[in-house]
Backbone of each chain as ProteinMPNN parsed JSONL, in Angstrom:
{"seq_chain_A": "XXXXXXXXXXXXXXXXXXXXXXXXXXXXXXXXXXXXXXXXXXXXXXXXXXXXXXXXXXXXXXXXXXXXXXXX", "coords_chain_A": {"N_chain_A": [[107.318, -39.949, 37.1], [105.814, -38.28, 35.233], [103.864, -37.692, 37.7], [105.608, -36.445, 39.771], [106.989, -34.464, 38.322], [104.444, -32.077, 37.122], [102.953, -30.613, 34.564], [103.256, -27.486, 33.67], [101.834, -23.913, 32.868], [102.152, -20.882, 30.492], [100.047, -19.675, 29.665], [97.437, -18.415, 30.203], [98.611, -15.96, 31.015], [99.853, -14.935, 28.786], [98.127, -15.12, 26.879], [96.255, -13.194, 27.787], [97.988, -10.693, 27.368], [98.15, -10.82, 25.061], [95.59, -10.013, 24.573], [93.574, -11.779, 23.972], [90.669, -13.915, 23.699], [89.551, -17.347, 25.127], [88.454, -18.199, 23.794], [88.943, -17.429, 21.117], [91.94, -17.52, 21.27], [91.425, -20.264, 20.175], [90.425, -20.802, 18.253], [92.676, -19.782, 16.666], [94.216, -21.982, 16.765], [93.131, -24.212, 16.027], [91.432, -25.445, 17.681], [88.677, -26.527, 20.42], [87.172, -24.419, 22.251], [87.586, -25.315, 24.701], [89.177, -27.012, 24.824], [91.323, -25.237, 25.338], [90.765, -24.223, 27.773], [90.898, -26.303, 29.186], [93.881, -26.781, 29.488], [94.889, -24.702, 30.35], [94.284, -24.789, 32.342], [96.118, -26.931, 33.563], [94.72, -29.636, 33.171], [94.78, -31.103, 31.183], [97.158, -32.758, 29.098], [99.052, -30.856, 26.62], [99.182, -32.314, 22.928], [102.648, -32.647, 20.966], [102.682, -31.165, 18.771], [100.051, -29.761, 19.184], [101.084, -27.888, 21.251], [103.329, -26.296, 19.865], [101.907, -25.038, 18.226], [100.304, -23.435, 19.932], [102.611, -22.06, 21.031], [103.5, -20.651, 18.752], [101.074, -19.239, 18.123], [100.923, -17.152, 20.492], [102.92, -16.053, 19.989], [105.591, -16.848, 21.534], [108.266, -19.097, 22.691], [108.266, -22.549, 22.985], [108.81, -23.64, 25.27], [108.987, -21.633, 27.006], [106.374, -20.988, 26.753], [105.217, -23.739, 28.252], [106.285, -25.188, 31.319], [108.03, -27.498, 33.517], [106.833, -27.941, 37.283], [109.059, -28.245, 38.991], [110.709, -25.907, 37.939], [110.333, -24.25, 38.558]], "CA_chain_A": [[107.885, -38.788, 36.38], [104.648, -37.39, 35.219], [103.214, -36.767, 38.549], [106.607, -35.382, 40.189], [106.449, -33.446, 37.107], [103.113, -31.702, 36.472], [103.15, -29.591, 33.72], [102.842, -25.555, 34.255], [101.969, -23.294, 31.424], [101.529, -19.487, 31.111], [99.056, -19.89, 28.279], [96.865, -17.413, 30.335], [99.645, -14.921, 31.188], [100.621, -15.104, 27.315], [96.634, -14.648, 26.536], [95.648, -11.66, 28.557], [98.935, -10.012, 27.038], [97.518, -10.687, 23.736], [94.213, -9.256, 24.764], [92.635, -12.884, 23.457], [90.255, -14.775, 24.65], [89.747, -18.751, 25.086], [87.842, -18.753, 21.947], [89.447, -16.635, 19.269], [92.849, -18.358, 20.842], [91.005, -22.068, 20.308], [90.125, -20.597, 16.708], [94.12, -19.917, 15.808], [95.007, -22.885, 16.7], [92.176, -25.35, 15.669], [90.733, -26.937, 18.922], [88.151, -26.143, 20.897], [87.614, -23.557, 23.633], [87.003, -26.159, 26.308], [90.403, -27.704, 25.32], [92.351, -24.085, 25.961], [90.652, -24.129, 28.986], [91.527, -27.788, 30.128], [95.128, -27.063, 29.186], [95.047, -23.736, 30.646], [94.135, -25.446, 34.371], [96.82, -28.522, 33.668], [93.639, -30.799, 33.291], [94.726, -31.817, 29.885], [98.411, -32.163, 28.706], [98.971, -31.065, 24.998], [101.146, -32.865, 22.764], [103.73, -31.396, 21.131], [101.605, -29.994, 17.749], [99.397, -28.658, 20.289], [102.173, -26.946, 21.876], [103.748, -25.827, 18.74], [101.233, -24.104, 17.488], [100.26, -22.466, 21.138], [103.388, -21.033, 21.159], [103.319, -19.038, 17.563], [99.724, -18.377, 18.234], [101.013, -16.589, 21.03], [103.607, -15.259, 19.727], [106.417, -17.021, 22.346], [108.817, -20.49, 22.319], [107.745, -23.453, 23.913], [109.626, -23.472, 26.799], [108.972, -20.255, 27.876], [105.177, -21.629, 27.55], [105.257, -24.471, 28.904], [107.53, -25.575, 32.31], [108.065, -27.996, 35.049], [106.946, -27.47, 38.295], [110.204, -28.132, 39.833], [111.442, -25.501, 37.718], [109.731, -22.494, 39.322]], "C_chain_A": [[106.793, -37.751, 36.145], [103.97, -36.745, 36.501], [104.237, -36.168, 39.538], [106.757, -34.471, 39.379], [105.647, -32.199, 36.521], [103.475, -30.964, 35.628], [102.416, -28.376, 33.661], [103.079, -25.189, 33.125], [101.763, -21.614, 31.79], [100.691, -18.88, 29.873], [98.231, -17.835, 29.041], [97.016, -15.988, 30.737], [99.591, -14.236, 29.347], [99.039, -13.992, 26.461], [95.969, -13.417, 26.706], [96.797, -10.557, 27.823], [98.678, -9.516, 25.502], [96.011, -10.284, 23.151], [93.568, -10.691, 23.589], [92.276, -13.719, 24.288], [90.77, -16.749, 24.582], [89.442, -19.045, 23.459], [88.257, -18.63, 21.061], [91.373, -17.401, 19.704], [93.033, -20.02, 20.375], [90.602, -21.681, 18.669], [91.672, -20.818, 16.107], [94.453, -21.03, 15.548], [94.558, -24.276, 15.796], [91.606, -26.233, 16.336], [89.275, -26.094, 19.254], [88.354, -25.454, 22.078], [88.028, -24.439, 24.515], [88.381, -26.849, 26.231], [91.696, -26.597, 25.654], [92.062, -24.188, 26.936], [91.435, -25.488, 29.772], [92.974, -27.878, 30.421], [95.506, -25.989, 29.982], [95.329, -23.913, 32.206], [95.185, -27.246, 34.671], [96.071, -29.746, 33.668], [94.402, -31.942, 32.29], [96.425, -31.536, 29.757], [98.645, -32.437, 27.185], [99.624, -32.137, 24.447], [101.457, -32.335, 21.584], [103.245, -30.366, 19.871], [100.872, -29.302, 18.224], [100.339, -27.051, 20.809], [103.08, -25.733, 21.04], [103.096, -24.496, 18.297], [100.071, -23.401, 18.509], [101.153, -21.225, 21.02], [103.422, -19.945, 19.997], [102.61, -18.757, 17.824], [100.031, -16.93, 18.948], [102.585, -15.939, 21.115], [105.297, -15.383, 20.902], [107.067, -18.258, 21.664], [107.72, -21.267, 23.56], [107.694, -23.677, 25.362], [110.029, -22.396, 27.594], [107.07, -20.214, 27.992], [104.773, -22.244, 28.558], [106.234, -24.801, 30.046], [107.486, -26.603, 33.155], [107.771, -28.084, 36.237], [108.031, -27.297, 39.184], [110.895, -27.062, 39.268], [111.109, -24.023, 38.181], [110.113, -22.199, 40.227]], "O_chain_A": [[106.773, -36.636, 36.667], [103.572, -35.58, 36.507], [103.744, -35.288, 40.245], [106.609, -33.364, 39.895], [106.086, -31.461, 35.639], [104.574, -30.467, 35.875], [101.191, -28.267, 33.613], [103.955, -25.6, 32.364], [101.387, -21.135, 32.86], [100.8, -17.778, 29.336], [98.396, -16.687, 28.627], [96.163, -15.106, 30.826], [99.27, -13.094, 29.019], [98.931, -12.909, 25.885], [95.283, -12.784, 25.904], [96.338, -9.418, 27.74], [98.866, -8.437, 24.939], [95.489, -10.235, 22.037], [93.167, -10.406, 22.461], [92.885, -14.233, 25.226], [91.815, -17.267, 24.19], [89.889, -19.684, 22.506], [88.168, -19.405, 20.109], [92.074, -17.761, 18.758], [94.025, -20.738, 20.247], [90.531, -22.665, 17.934], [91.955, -21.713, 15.31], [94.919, -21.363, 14.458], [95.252, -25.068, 15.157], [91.284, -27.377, 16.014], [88.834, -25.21, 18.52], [89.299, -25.634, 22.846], [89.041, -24.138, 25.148], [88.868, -27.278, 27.276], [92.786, -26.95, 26.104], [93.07, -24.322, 27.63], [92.284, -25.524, 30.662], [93.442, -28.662, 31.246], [96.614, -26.183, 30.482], [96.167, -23.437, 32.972], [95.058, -28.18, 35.463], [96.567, -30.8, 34.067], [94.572, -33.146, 32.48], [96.969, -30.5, 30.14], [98.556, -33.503, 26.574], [100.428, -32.843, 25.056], [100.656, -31.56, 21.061], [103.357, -29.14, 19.897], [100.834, -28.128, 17.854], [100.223, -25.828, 20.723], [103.406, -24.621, 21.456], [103.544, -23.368, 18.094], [99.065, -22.883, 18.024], [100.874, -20.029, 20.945], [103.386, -18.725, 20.163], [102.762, -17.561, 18.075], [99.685, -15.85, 18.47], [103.183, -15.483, 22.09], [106.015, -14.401, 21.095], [106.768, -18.607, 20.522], [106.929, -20.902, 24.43], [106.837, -23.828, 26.232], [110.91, -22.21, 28.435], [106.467, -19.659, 28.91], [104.179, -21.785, 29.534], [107.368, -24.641, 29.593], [106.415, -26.492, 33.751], [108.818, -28.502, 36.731], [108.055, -26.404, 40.03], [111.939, -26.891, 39.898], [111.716, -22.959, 38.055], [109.765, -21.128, 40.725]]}, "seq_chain_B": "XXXXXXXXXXXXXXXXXXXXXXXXXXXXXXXXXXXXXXXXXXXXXXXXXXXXXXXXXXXXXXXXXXXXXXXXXXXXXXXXXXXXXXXXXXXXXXXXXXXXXXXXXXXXXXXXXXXXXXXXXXXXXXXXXXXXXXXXXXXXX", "coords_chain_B": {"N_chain_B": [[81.605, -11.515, 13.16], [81.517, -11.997, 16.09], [78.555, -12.816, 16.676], [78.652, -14.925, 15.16], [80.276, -16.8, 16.637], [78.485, -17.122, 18.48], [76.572, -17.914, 17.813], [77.564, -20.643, 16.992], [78.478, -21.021, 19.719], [76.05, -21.665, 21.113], [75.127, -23.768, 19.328], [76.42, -25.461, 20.097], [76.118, -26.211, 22.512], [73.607, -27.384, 22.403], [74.692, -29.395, 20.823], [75.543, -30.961, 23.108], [73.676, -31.216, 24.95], [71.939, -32.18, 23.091], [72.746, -34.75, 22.259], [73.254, -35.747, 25.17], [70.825, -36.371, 26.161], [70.163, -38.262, 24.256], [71.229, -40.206, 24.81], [70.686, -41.398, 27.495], [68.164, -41.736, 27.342], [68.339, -43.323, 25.27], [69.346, -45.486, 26.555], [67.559, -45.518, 28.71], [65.642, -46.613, 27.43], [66.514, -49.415, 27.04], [66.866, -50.444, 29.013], [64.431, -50.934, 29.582], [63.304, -52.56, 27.713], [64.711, -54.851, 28.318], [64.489, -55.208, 31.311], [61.731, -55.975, 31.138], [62.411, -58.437, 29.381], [62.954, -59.413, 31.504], [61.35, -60.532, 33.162], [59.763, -62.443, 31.774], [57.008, -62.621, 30.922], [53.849, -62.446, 29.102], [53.048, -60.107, 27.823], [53.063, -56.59, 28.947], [53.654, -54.636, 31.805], [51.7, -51.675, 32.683], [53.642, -49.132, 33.612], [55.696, -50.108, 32.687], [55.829, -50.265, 30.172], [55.077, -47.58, 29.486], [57.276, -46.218, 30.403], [58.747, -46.93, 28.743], [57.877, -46.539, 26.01], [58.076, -43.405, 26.414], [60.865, -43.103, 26.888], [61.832, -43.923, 24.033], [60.38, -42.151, 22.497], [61.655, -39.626, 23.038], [64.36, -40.437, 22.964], [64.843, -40.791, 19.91], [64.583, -38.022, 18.373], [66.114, -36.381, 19.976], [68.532, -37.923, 19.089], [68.565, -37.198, 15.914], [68.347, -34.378, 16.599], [71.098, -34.065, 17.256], [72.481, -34.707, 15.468], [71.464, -32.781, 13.341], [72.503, -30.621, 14.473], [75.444, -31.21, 14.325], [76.038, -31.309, 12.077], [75.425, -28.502, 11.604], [77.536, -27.128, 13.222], [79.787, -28.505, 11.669], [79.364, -27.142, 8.906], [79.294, -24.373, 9.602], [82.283, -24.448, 10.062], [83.294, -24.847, 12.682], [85.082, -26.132, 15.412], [85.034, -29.465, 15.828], [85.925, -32.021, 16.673], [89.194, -32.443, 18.663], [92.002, -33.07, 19.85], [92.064, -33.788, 22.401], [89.439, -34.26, 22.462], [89.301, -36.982, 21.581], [90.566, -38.245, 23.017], [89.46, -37.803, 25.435], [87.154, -39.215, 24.459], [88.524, -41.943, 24.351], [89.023, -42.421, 26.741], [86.572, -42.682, 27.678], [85.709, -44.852, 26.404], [86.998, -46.714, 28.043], [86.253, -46.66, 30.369], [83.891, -47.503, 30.292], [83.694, -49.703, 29.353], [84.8, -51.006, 31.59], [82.321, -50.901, 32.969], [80.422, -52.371, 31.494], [81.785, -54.682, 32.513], [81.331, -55.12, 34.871], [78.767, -55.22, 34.844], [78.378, -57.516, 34.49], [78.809, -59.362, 36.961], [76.795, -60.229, 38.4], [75.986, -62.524, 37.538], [77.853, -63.94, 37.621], [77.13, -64.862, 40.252], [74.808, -67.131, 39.84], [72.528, -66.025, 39.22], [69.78, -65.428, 37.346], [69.044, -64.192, 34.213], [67.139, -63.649, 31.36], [69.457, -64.289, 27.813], [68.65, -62.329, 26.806], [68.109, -60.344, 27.4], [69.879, -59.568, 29.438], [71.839, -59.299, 27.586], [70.8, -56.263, 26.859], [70.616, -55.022, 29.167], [73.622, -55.02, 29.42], [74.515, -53.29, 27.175], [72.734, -50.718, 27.972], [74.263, -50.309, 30.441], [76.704, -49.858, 29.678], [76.54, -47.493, 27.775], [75.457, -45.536, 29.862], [77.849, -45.261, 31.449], [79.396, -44.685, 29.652], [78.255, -42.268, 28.981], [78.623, -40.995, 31.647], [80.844, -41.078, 31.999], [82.133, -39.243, 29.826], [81.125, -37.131, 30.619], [82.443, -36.256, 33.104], [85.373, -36.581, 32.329], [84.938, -33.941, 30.556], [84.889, -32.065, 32.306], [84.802, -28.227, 33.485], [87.718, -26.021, 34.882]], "CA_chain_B": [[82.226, -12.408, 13.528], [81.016, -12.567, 17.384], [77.492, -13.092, 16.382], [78.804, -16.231, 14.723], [81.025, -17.204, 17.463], [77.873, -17.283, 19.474], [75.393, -19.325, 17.25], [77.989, -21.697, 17.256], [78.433, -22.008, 20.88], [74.549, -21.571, 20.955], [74.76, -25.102, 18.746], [77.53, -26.413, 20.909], [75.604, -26.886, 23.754], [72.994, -27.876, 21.45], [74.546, -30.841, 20.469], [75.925, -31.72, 24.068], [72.525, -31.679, 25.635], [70.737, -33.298, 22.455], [73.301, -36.117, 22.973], [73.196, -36.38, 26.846], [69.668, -36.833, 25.871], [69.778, -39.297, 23.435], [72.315, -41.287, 25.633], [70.838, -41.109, 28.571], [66.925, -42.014, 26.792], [68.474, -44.588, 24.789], [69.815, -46.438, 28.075], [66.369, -46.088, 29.689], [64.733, -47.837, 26.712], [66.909, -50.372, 26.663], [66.792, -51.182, 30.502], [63.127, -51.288, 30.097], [62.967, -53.379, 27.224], [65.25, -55.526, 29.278], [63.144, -55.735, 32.24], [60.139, -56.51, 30.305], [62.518, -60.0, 29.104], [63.141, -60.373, 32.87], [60.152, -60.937, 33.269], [59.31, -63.323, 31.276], [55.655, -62.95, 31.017], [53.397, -62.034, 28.299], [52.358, -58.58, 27.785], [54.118, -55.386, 29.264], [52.962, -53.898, 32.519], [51.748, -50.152, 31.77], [54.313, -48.032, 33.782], [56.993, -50.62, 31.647], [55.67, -49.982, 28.757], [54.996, -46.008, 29.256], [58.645, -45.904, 30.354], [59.79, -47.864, 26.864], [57.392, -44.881, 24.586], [58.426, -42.126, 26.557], [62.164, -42.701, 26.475], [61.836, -43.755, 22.305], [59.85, -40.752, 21.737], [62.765, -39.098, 23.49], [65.812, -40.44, 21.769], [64.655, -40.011, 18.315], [64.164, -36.533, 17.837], [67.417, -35.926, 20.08], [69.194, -38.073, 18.026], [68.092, -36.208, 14.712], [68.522, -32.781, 16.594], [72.161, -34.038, 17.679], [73.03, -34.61, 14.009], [71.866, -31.351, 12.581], [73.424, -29.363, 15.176], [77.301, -31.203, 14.378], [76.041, -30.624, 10.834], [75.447, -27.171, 11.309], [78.679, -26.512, 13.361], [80.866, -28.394, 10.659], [78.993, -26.025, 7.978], [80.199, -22.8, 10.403], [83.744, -24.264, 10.082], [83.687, -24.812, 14.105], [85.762, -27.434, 15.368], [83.737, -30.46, 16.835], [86.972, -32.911, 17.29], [90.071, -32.653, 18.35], [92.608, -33.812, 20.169], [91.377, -33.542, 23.461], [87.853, -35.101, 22.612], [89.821, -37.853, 20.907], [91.15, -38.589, 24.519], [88.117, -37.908, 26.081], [85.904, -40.478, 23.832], [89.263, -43.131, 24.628], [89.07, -42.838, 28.168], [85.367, -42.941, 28.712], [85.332, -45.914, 26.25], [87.75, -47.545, 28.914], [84.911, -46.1, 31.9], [82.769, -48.027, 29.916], [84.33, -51.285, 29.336], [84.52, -51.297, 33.051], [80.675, -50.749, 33.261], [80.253, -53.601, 31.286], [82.562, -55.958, 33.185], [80.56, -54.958, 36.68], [77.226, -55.418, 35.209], [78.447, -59.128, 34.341], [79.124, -60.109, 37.807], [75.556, -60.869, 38.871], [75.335, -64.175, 36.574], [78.898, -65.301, 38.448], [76.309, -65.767, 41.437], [73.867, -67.504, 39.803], [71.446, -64.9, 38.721], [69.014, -65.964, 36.456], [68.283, -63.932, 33.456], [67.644, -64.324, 29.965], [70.729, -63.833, 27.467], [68.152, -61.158, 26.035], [67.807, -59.195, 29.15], [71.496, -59.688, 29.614], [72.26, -58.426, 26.489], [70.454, -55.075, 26.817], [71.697, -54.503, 30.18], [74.638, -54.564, 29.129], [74.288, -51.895, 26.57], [72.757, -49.573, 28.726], [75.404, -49.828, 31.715], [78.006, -49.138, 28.553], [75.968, -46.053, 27.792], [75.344, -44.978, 30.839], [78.821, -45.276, 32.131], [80.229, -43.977, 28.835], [77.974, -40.781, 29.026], [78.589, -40.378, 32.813], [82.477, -40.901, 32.099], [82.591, -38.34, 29.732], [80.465, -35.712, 31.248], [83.165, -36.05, 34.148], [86.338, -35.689, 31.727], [84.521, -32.817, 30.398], [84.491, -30.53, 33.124], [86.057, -27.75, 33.129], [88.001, -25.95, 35.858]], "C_chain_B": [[81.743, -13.149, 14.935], [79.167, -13.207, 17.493], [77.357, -14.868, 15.97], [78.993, -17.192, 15.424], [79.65, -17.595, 18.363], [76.793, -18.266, 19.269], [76.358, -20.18, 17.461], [78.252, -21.835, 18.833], [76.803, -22.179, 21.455], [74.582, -23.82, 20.663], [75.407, -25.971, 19.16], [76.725, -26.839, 21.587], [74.214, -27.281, 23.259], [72.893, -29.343, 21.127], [74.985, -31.701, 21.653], [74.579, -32.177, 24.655], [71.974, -32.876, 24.409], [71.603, -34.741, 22.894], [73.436, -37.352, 24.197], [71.524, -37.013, 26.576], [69.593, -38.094, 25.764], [70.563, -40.935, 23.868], [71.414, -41.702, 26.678], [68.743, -41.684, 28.319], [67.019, -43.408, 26.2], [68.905, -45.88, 26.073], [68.516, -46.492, 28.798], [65.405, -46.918, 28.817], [65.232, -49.14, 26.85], [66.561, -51.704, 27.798], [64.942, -51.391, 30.02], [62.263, -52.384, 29.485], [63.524, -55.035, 28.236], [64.841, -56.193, 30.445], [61.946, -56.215, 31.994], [60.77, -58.076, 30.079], [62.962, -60.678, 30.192], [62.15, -61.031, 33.419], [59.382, -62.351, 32.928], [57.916, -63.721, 31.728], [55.351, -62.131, 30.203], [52.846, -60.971, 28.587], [53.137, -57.816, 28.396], [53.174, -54.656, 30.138], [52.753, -52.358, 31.986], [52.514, -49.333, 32.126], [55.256, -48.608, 33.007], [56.957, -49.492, 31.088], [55.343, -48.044, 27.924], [57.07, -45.504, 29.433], [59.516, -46.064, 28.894], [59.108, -46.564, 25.543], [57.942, -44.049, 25.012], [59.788, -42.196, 26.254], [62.556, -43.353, 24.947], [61.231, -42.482, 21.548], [60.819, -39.47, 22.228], [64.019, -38.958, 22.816], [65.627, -40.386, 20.516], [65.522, -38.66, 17.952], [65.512, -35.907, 18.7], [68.686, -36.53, 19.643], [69.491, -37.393, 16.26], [68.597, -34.713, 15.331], [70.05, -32.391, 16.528], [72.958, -33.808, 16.357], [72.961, -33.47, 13.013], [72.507, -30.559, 13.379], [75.214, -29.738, 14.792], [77.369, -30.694, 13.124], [75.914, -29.609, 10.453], [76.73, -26.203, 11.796], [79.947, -26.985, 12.136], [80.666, -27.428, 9.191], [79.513, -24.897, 8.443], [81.566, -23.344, 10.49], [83.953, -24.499, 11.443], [84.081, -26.15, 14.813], [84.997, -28.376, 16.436], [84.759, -31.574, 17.589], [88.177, -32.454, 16.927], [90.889, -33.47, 19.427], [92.58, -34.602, 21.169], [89.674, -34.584, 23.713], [88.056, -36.519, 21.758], [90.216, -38.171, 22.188], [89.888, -38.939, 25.535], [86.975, -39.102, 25.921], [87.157, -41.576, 24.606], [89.482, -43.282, 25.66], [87.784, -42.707, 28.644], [84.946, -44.629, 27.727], [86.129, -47.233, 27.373], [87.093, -47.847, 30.215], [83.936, -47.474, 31.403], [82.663, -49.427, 29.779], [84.12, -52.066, 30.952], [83.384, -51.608, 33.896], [80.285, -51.768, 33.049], [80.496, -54.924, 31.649], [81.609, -56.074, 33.983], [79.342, -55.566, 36.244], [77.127, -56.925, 34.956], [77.998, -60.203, 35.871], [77.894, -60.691, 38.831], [75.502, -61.995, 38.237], [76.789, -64.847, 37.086], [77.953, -65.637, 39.455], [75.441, -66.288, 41.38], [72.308, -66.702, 39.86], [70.672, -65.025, 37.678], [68.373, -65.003, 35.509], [68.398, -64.05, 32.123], [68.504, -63.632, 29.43], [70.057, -62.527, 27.068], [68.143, -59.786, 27.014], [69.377, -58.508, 29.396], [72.185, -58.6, 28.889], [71.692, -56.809, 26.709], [70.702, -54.436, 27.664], [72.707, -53.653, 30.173], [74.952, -52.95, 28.182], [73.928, -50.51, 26.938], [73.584, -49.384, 29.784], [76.412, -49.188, 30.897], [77.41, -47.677, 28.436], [75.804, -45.086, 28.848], [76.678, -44.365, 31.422], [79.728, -44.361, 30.873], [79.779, -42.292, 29.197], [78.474, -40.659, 30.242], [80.174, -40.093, 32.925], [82.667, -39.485, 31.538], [82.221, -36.964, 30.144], [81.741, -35.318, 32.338], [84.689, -35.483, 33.309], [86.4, -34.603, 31.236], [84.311, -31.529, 30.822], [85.33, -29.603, 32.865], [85.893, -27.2, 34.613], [86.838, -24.512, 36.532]], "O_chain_B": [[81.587, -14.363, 15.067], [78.768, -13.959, 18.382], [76.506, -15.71, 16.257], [78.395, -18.262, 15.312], [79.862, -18.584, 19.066], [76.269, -19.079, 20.03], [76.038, -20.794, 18.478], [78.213, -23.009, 19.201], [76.615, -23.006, 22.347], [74.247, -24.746, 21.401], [75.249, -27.15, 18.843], [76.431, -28.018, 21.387], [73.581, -27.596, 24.266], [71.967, -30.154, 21.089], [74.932, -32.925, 21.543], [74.358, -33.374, 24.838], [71.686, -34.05, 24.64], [71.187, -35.598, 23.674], [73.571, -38.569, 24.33], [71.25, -38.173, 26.884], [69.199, -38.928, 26.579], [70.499, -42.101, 23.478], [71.483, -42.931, 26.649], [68.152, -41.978, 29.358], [66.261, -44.358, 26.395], [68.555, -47.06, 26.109], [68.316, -47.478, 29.508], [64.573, -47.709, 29.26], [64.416, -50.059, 26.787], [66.261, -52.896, 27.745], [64.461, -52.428, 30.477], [61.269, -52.963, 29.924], [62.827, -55.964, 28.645], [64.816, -57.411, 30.621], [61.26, -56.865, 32.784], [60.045, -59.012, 30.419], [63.286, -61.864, 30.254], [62.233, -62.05, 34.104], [58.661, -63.066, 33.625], [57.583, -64.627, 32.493], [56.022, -61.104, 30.104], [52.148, -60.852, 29.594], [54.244, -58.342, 28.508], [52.155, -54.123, 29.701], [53.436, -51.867, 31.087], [52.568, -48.404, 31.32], [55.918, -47.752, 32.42], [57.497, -48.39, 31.189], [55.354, -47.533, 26.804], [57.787, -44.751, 28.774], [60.463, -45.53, 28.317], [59.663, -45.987, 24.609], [58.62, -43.498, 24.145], [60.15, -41.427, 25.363], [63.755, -43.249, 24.687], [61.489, -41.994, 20.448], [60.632, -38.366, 21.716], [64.591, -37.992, 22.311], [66.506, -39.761, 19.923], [66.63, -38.425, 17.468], [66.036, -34.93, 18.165], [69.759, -35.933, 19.731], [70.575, -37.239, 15.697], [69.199, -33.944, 14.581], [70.51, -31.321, 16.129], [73.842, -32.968, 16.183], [73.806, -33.146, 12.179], [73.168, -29.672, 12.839], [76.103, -28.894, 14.904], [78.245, -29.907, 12.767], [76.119, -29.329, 9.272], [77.055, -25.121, 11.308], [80.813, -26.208, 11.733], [81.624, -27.062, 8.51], [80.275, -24.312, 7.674], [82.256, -22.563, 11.145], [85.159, -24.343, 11.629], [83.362, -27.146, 14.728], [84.522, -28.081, 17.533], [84.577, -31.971, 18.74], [88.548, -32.127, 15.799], [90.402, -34.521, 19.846], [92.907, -35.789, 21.145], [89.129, -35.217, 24.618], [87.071, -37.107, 21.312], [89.475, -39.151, 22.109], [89.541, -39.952, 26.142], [86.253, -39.672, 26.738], [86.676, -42.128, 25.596], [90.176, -44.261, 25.932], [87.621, -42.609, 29.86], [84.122, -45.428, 28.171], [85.797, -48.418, 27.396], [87.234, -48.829, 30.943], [83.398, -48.263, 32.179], [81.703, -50.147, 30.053], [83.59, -53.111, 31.327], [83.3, -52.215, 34.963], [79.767, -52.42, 33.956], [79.877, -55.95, 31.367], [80.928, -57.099, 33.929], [78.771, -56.359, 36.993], [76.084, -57.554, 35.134], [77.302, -61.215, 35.959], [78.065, -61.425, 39.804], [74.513, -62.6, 38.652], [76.951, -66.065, 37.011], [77.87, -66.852, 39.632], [74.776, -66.354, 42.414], [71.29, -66.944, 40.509], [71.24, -64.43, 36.763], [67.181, -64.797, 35.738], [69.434, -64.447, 31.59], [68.758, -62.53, 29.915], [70.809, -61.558, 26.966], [68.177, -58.555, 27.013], [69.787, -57.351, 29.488], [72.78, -57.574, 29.22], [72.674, -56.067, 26.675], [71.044, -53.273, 27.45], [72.909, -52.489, 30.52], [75.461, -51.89, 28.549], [74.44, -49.467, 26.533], [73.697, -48.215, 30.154], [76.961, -48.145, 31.252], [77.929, -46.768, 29.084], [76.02, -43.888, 28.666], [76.713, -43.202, 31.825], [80.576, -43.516, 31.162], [80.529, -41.378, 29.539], [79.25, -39.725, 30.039], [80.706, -39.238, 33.633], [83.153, -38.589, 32.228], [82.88, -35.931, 30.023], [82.034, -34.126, 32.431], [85.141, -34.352, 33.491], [87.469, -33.993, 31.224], [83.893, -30.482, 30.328], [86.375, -29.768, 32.236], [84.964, -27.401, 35.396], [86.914, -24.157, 37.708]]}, "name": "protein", "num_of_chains": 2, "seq": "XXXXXXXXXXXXXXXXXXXXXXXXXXXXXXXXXXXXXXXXXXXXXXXXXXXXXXXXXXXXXXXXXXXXXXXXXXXXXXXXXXXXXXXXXXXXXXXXXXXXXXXXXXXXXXXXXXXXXXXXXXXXXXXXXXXXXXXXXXXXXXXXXXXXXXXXXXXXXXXXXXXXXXXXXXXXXXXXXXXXXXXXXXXXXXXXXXXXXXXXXXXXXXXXXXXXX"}
């Protein structure tokens, strides 16, 4: 499931829109840069407090964050 | 604000190196004490025994540096763990477990060394394998 799956985000779509970087959006949330980045390249997959509080950061829902690959 | 932002990643990589250090120093003392009880002979050749000061006069002081630097980013409020490096530590302690199994399998073939030797081995393949695990989950893209 997981690897037919992968999980696609548009964190850095969302980011650039919000004229913020890795850092000041790894400040809103409470992680570290290095884990916006990991999440940013599908390295890392959040879970769902992560995700949560991605999406207000950035001012979207979840599921217009986060997607499916099959669903593109 | 960015000034801040920058000492702290200034002290980030601060405390990654002092760590890789102190990992990576502490594993060569250990092996060397180690080899010294493979030995089993009195006294400590001199490149040992320069190997065993240099990497203690090593991990010290990057142990100590590692600790004021997390103590100076949790003073700046800058986040040192989360969820991510909570994952990261639980899948290189799993790297590491693995390290430890492997470095067993010389004494299934009749490998002769003492439990002391054994023992410290072990500790540094864990270290070794832990730091080298997580340096690898760590990358970024």
């Amino acid at each position: 499931m997981g690897a037919a799956h992968p999980l696609r985000n548009r964190i850095k779509v969302e980011r650039a829109r919000h004229d913020l970087t890795q850092e000041q959006l790894a400040d809103l949330v409470g992680v570290t840069r290095k884990t916006i980045n990991t999440v940013e390249t599908g390295k890392f997959v959040p879970s769902t407090v992560l995700a949560l509080k991605l999406a207000r950061a950035l001012h979207t829902r979840v599921e217009e964050l986060f997607y499916l690959a099959d669903e593109e | 604000m960015a000034s801040a932002s920058l000492a702290s990643a200034r002290t980030r990589r601060l405390f990654d190196v002092a760590l890789f250090v102190w990992g990576a120093a502490a594993a060569v003392n250990l092996a060397a004490t180690g080899a010294n009880d493979a030995r089993q002979s009195a006294g400590w050749p001199y490149w040992l025994e320069l190997v065993y000061l240099c990497s203690f006069l090593l991990a010290v002081p990057a142990l100590a540096v590692a600790a004021w630097a997390k103590r100076r980013l949790k003073r700046h409020g800058a986040v040192v763990e989360d969820e991510r490096t909570v994952d990261t530590h639980l899948r290189s302690l799993a790297a590491a477990l693995a390290g430890v199994l492997a470095v067993q399998l010389p004494y299934f073939f009749q490998v002769e060394t003492p439990s002391a030797a054994q023992a410290k081995f072990t500790v540094a393949a864990a270290l070794v394998v832990y730091g080298a695990a997580r340096l690898w989950f760590n990358r970024e893209a």
